[in-house]
C-alpha positions in Angstrom: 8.2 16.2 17.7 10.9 14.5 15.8 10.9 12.0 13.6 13.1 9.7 11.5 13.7 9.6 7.6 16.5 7.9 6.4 18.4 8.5 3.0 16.4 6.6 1.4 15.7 6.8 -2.1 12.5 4.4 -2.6 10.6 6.7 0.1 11.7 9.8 -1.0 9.9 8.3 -4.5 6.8 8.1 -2.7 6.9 10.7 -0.7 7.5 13.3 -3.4 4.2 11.0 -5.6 2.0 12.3 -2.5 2.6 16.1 -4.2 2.8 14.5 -7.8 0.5 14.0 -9.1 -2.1 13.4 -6.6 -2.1 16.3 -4.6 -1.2 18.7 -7.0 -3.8 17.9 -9.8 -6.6 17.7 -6.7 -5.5 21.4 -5.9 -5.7 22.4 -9.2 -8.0 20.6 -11.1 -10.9 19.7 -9.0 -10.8 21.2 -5.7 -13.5 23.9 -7.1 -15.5 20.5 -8.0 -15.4 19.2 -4.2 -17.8 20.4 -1.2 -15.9 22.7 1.0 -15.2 20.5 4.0 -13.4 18.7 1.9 -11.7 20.7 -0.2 -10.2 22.6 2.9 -8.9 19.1 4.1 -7.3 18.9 1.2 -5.8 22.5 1.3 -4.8 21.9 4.8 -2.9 18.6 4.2 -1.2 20.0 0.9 0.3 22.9 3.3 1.3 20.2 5.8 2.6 17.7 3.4 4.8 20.6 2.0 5.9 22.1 5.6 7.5 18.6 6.3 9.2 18.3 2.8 10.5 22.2 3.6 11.9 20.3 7.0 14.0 17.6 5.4 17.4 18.0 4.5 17.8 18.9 0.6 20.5 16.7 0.1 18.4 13.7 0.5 18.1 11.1 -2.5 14.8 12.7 -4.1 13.0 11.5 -7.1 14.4 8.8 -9.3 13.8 6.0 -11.8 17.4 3.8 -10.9 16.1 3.7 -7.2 18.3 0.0 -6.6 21.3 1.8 -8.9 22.1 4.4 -7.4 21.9 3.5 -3.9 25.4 2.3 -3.0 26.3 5.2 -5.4 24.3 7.8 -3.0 25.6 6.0 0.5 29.2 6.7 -0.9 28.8 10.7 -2.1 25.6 12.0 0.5 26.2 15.4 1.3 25.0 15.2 4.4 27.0 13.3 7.0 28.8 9.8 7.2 26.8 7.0 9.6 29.1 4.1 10.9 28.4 1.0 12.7 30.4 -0.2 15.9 32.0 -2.2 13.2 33.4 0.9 11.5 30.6 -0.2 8.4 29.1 2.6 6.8 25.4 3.0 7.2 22.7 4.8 5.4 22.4 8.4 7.2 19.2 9.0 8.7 18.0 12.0 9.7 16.4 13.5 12.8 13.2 16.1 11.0 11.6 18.1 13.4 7.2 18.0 12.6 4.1 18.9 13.7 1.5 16.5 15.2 -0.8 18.8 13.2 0.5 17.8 10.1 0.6 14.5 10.6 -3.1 14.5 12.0 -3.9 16.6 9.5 -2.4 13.8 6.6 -4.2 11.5 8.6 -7.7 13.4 8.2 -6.9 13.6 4.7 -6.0 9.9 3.9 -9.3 8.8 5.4 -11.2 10.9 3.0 -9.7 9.4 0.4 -10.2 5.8 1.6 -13.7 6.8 1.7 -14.4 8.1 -1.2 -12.5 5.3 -2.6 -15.4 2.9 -1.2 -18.1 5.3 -3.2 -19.3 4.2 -6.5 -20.4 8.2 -7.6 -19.4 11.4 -5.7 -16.9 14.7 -7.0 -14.0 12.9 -5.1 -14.1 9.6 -6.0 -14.4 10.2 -9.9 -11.7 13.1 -9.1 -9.7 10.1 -7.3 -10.0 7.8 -10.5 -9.5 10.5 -13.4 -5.9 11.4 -11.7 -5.3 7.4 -11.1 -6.1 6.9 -15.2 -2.9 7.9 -16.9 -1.1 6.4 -13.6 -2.6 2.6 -13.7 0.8 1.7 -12.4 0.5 4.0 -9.2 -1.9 2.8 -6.3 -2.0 6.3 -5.3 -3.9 6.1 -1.9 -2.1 3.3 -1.4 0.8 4.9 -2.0 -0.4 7.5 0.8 -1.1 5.2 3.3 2.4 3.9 3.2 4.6 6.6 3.3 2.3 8.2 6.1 2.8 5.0 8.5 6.4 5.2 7.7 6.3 9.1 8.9 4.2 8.2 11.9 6.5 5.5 13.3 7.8 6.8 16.8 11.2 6.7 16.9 13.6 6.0 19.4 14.8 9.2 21.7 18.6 7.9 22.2 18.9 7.6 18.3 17.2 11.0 17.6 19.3 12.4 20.2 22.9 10.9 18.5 21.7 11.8 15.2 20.4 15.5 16.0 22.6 17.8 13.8 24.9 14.9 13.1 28.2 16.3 11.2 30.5 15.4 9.4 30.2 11.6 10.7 28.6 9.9 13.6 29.4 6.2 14.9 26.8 4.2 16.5 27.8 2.3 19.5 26.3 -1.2 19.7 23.3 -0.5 21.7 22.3 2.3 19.1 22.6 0.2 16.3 20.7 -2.7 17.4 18.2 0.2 17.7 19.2 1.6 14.3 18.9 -2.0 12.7 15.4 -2.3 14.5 14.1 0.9 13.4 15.3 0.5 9.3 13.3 -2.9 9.3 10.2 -1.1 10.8 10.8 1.4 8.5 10.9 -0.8 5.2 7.6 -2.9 6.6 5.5 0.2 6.9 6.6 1.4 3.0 6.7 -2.4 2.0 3.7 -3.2 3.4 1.7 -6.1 2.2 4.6 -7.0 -0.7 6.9 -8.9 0.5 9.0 -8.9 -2.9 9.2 -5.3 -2.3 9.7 -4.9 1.2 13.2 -7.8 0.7 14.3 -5.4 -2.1 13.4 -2.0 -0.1 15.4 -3.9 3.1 18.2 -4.6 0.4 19.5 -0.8 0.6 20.6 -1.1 3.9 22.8 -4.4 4.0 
């Protein structure tokens, strides 16, 4: 299946904190600590999480601190491809990533142990859960999770996926396509966004 991701660099922030640090210190600091139906859901969603960061584009906007800075900067000098509206305005790109439902059930499986575990007062996952959130107070890691994995799970539409499948060196989006373009970035920004409102107007920001 195929889904959307747009060059956007607030996701790609949160997307890449999945790996950093939660799943990598649960790999490699307490997965010997965890019983071993969980530890192998853990296993199996690190491998999944990384075979859909193997499928998007390299050129994407990856990890940074100046998110809001550099995002006219990034629309202007993507190495990708150049998006237009029917207006001739240039658009963020967004890009057609071919995954597994697998993966994606099996990121699903794994966020619901954490949400559980987050509900337990004592067990190896839980305190593993809390001694990776303790130098990251500012991170709601889970959280964090959750939002980027409704964002990957949105269905999206088949006649944008189909315009924007191997789009190069520029694609224009004819009026129909862009009200489902428009539709799709809002969605989009309320699934990463979700709950803030603050956020989710600043996040929706990148794309006016």
């Amino acid at each position: 299946m195929h889904i959307l991701v747009p060059d956007d660099p607030m996701f790609m922030t949160r997307f890449l904190e999945m790996e950093e640090p939660l799943f990598h210190s649960l790999y490699y600091l307490h997965l010997a600590k965890l019983p071993e139906d969980q530890a192998e859901k853990i296993r199996r969603a690190y491998d999944c999480w990384g075979d859909i960061q193997r499928a998007m584009p390299g050129h994407l906007t990856w990890h940074t601190h100046k998110t809001f800075e550099i995002a006219e900067y990034s629309r202007r000098d993507s190495n990708g491809y150049s998006l237009y509206g029917p207006d001739g305005e240039q658009l963020i790109s967004m890009y057609a990533v071919e995954v597994s439902v697998e993966s994606l059930s099996s990121l699903t499986e794994c966020l619901r142990l954490f949400e559980l575990a987050e509900l337990e007062l004592r067990s190896p996952l839980a305190e593993a859960l809390a001694g990776i959130r303790e130098p990251h107070q500012d991170r709601e890691l889970v959280d964090n999770y959750r939002r980027v994995l409704k964002a990957l799970q949105l269905s999206a539409p088949r006649a944008l996926v189909a315009a924007l499948l191997g789009a190069a060196p520029e694609v224009s989006l004819d009026a129909p396509l862009y009200v489902q373009y428009e539709a799709f970035c809002d969605r989009f920004c309320l699934a990463v966004s979700e709950g803030d409102w603050w956020m989710y107007t600043m996040h929706r920001s990148l794309y006016l």
